[in-house]
N, C-alpha and C positions, 0 to 999 in steps of 0.2 A: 387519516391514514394515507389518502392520496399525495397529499404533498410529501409528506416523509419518503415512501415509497418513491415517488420522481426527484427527492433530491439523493437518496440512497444511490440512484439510477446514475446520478449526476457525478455522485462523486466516486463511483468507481469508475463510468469512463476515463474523470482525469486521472485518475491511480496508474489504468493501463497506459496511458503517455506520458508518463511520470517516473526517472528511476525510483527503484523502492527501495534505494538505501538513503532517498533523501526526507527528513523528517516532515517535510508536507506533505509527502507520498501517506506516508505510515498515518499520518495526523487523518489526513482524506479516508484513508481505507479504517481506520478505527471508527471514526467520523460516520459512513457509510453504514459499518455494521452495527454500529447503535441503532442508526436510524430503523433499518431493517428488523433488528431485535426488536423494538418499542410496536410496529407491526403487526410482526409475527405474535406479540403475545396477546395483542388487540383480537385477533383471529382463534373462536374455538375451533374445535373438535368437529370436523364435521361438514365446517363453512369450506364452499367453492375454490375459495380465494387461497384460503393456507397451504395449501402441499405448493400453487407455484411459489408463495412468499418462504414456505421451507426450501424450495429448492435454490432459489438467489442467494438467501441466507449461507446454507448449507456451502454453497461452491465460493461464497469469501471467503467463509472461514477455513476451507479446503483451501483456497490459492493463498491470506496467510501463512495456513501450514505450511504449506510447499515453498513458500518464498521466503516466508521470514524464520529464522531459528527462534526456538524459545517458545515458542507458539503452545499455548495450552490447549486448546479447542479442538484439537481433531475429533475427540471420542464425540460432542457437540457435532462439528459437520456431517461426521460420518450417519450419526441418529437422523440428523434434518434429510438427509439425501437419501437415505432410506424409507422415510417418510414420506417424500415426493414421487419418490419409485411407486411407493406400494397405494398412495391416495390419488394422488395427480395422473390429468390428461394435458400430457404434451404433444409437441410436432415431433416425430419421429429424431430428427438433426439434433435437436435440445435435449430429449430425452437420451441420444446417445452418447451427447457428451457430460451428463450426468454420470450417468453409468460408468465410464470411462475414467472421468476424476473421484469418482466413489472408489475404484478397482484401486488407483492412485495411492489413494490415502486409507485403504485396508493392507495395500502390498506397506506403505510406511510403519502403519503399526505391527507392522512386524519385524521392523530392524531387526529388534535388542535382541532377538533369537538368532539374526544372519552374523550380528557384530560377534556376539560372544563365539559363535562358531568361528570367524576370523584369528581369534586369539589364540585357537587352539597350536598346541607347536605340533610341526612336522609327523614327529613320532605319532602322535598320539592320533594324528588322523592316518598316517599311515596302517595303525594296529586298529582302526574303526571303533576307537575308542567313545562311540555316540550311539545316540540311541534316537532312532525317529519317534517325532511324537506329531501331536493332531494339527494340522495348520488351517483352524475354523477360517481368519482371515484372507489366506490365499485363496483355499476352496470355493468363498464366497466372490472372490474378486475375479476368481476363473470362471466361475458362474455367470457375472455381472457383462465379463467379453465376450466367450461365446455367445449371448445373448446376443449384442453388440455385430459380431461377426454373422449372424444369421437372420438378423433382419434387414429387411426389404430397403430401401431409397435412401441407406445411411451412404455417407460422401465419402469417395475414397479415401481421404485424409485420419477420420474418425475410425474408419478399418482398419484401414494402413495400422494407424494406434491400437488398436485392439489387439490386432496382431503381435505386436512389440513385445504388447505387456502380456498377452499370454505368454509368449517366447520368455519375459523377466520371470514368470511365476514358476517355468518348467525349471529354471535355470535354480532358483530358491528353493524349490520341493527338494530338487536334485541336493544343492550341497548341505539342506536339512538334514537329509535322511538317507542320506549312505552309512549308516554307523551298522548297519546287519553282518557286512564286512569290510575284507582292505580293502581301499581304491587302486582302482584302475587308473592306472596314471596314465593311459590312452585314453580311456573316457574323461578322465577329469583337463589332460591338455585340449580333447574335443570341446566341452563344454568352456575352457577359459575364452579358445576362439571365439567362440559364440557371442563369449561377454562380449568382447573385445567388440565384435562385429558390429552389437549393438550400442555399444559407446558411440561409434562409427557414422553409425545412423542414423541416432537422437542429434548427436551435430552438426550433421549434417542435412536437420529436416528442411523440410519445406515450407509453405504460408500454411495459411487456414487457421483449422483447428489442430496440424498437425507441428507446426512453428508456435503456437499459445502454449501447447501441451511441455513441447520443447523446453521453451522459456523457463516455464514454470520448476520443470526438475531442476535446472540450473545449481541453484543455488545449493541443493542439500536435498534431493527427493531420496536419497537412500542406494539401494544397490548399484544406480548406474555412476554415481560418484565415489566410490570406492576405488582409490589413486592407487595405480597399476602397483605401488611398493609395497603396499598391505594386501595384495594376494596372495593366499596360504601356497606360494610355492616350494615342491618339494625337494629343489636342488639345494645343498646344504653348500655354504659357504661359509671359508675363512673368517671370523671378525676381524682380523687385522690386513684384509686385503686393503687395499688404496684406492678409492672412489676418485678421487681425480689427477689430475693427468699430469706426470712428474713436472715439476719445475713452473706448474701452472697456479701463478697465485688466485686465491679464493679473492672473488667480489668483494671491493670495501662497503661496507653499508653503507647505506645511506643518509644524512646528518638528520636526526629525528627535529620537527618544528615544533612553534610550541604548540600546547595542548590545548584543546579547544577549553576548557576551563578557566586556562591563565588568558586566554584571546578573550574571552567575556568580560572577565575584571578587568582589564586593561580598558575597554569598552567602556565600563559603566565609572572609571576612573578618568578617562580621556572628557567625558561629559559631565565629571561630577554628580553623577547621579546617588550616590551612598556617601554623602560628606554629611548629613547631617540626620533628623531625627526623620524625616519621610523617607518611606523604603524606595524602593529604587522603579516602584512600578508607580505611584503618586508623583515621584519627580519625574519620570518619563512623560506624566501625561500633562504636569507645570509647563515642559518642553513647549507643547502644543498650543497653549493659550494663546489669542493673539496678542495679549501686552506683553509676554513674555520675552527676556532679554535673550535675543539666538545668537548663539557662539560665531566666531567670524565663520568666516568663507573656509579655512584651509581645516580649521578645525571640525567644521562638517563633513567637508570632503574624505578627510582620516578617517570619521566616526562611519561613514557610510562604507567606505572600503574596509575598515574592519570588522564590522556588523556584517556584509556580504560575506568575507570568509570565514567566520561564525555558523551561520547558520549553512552554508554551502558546505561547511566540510563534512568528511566522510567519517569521523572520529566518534565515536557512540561516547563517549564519556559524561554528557552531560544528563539529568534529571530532564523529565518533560516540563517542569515547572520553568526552569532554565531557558530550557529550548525558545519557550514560549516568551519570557521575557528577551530573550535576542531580540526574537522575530517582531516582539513590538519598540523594541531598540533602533530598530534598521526600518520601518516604516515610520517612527520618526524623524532619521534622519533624513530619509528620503523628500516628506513633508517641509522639512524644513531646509533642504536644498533647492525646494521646489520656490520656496518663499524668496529664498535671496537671487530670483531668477524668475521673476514675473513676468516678463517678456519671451520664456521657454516653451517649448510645448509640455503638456500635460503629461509625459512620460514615470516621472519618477511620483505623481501624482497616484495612477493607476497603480506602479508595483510597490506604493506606503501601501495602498488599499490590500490589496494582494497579502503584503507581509501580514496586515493586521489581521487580515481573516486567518492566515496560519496560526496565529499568535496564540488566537481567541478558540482555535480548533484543539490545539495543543494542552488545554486546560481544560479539567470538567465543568461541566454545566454548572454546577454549584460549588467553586472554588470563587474566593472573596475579592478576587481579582478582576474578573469578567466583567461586572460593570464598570470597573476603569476603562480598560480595553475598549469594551465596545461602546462607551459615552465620546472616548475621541473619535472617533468617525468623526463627526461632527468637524474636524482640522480638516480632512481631504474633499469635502465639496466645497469647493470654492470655485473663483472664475465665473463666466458667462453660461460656463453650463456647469452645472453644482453638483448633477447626476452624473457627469460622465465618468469619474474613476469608478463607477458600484456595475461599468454592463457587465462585466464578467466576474464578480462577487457579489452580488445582490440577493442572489437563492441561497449563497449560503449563509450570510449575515441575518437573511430575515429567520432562518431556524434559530440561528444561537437565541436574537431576539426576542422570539417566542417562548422558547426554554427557559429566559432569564426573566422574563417579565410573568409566567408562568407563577413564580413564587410570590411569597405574601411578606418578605421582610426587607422589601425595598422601601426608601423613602418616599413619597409622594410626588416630590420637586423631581427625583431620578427617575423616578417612573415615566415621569410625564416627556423627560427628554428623551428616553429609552424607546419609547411608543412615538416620539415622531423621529428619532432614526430609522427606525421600523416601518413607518410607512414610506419614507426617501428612499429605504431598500425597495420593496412592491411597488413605489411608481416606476423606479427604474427598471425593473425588472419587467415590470408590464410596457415598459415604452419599448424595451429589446426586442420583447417580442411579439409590437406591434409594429414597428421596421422590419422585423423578417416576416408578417404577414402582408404587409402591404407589395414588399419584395415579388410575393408569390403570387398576388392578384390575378386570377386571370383575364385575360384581356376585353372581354365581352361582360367584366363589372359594368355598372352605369354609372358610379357616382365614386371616382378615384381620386378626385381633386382634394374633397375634405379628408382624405382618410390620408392620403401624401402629406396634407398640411398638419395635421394631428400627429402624425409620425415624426416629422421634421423637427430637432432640436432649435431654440429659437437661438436668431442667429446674435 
């Protein structure tokens, strides 16, 4: 459990320096909450350890929620983070930003109640045509801040935010449950301020915990993203008024490019990878061989620019299967630019390494593809130091490794090359970080010589 646990650890750091609209973001942070799931379910009822591994759990699948659309998991985060409340001993700071993204994603599931109230026309909120009813998740999330707000050594930042969101929850109560009668349309232009003010606020936060919190709503947290034209306001206009300004021509669009799907084929066309009876993930990994015949120079160079803007782009159109076969598209190419350029530095060495971990992240564990994938490792150490593409992918190639080698219907001969990528990943991995311990030495060691030279990559 420990290692899973520290790579879970791992790859949500990178997730946070990572946009999350690019598919090794998404790959990393799925990636992450498997490992944590697999854990947590190692953990009963009772053990020490689970309410913190509910809580880590709990708050990816909360910042999922909150960042990505489409997200199933909340009713899940919200259980786990409750479960950590009510079992777990935190630090005061953790504990309140628990609370905090729980308040988050109980005020969420409560949209479809604020949306549908949006819909209503003019009239019918005018005549208070509604009827309050019980808001268990606000209640609970007003609960969750004032808590938040009344305890001892929590950071301004985490206040500051409590505050916010009680102000969001008064704001929600409010356009719930005015249906007893008409609005006041002094109170109701008071309370739009307010929104307003808080729109205001959230983007204009600050660092901390109170610029994370920010972030996070960004994309789609609910109330505060509600675009100023879908506020039930009650000035009734024209439909045939003129929104823009006489004689002023409307924006040409802009020429749409092609689609990340038709950039794939084009890809796997430009390399011939689907001309014949091997699928396109068997010829990608022919690519790699060393007797393999490598396309010229300009023909690499195209495949590698166009595999860059494949997977770089922002266009969700593709399958993850897809995704994942780019991503080991462009770590080939990479590799084999690197081949026609042996006197280069090792550059495009590391980011084939890179791509492939994406590749291989981007497919489950038992999809028939993966030990393709991860058998060519074996193409990116080369050179004097054989290790040196795996410092910064080596913790995550050795889980895939372990997951894949974990099954019983691999062959014998694959097995056996699969277990010693697996250990070129752990030595690299342990040689990283026996350079940053030798780094950290304190000066009154007695015996730093051997340990410099055991460190030291040979030259």
């Amino acid at each position: 459990m420990e290692p899973l646990s520290n790579l879970a650890q791992k790859l949500f750091q990178r997730v946070a320096s990572t946009p999350l609209d690019s598919p090794s973001a998404r790959a990393d942070l799925g990636e992450a909450i498997r490992c944590a799931e697999e854990v947590y379910r190692h953990h009963q009822p009772g053990d020490p350890l689970r309410p913190q591994t509910a809580a880590f759990l709990g708050y990816m699948l909360g910042f999922r929620d909150l960042q990505i659309q489409g997200a199933t998991t909340r009713s899940q985060a919200i259980s786990l983070l409750e479960e950590a409340i009510a079992d777990g001993q935190f630090p005061v700071s953790y504990l309140a930003t628990i609370r905090v993204v729980l308040a988050m994603l109980l005020i969420n599931h409560s949209q479809n109640r604020l949306t549908s109230m949006v819909s209503l026309s003019p009239i019918d909120m005018m005549a208070g045509r509604r009827s309050p009813a019980a808001t268990p998740d606000i209640d609970r999330a007003e609960e969750l801040l004032r808590t938040v707000r009344a305890t001892t050594g929590v950071s301004t930042d985490v206040s500051d935010m409590a505050d916010l969101m009680l102000q969001m929850c008064e704001l929600m109560k409010m356009m719930l449950g005015l249906g007893t009668k008409p609005i006041d349309m002094s109170a109701l232009g008071s309370m739009f301020g307010r929104f307003t003010d808080l729109q205001n606020r959230f983007q204009a936060g600050g660092t901390g915990i109170f610029g994370i919190m920010r972030n996070a709503l960004e994309p789609g947290a609910g109330v505060l993203d509600v675009p100023p034209e879908e506020y039930p306001v009650l000035i009734m206009e024209d439909s045939d008024q003129e929104t823009d300004a006489p004689g002023e021509p409307s924006p040409a669009a802009a020429k749409p490019g092609p689609a990340r799907n038709d950039l794939l084929r084009s890809l796997l066309e430009l390399l011939a990878l689907g001309q014949d009876s091997r699928s396109a993930w068997a010829a990608t990994a022919r690519l790699l061989l060393p007797d393999s015949e490598v396309p010229g120079v300009e023909t690499i160079d195209e495949a590698v620019a166009l595999a860059s803007e494949v997977v770089e782009s922002d266009e969700v159109t593709l399958s993850g299967e897809d995704i994942a076969l780019a991503q080991f598209v462009y770590a080939a190419t990479l590799c084999l630019r690197q081949r026609t350029d042996p006197d280069g530095d090792s550059t495009d060495c590391v980011l084939g390494a890179e791509a492939l971990l994406s590749a291989v992240r981007a497919l489950p564990a038992d999809h028939p593809e993966v030990p393709v994938v991860l058998r060519s490792l074996g193409a990116f150490l080369t050179g004097e130091r054989p290790l040196a593409a795996l410092d910064a992918v080596a913790a995550g190639f050795t889980g895939r490794f372990d997951a894949v080698l974990a099954g019983e219907s691999l062959p014998a001969e694959l097995k056996g090359e699969l277990h010693a990528l697996r250990c070129a990943c752990r030595a690299a991995f342990a040689g990283a970080q026996l350079r940053k311990a030798v780094e950290e030495l304190p000066g009154s060691y007695p015996w730093p010589v051997s340990l410099k030279a055991a460190a030291s990559p040979p030259a």
